[in-house]
C-alpha positions, 0 to 999 in steps of 0.5 A: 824282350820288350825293354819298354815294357817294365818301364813306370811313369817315374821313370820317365816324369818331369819331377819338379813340374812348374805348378800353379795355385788357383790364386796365382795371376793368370797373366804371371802363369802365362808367361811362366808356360811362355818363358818355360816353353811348356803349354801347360801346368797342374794347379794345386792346393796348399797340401799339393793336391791336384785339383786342376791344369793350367793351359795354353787352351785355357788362356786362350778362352780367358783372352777371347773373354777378356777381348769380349767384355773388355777385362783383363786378367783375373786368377788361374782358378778362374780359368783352369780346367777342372775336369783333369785326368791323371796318371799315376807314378807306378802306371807302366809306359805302355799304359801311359802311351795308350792313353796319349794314343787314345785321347788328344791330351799332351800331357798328364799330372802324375800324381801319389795319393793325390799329390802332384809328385811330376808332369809326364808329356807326349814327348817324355815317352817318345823319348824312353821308348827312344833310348830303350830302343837305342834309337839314333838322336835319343835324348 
């Protein structure tokens, strides 16, 4: 028997992921994503609905613009992508680890109702099909 297989996205989600709001300073996100040692973040609104993410590749854009025009900081909301897929909490492991294999996203918001309830990345998953493998330097 497979003991990935009956394995959730809750079970192995980020439950209290760093999130941010479209108002939120961009160079403050940043050096959250730095100081936290994650690349990326949801946004949300005031009822937590996702409604964008937060990346390292995003700050990037916004630094290569900033070095173009000469400005200098500015919101998430301005930079954020906006087109963001999510997963949801009761999708199985095997689903989430496909998606992984199938895009070159390195994380997903996991969202209920639309509400951001956890972040899973690349790693949350290499990590459960560790431990249920029982494979040496889990966890």
């Amino acid at each position: 028997m497979n003991p990935v297989k009956g394995m959730r996205v809750r079970d192995i989600m980020v439950t209290k992921p760093v999130v941010f709001t479209s108002d939120t300073d961009l160079l403050d996100a940043v050096s959250t994503l730095v100081d936290r040692h994650i690349t990326g973040a949801p946004v949300v609104d005031a009822r937590g609905n996702l409604v964008g993410l937060l990346t390292e590749r995003d700050f990037l854009r916004a630094a290569l613009v900033a070095g173009y025009h000469g400005e200098r900081g500015g919101c998430v909301g301005d930079y954020m992508s906006r087109d963001v897929e999510a997963v949801n909490a009761d999708d199985s492991l095997l689903d989430v680890a496909t998606r992984f294999i199938e895009t070159k996203r390195r994380r997903y918001p996991v969202i209920e109702d639309n509400r951001v309830v956890g972040v899973v990345v690349r790693r949350d998953v290499l990590r459960a099909v560790m431990r249920a493998f029982d494979l040496r330097g889990a966890g």
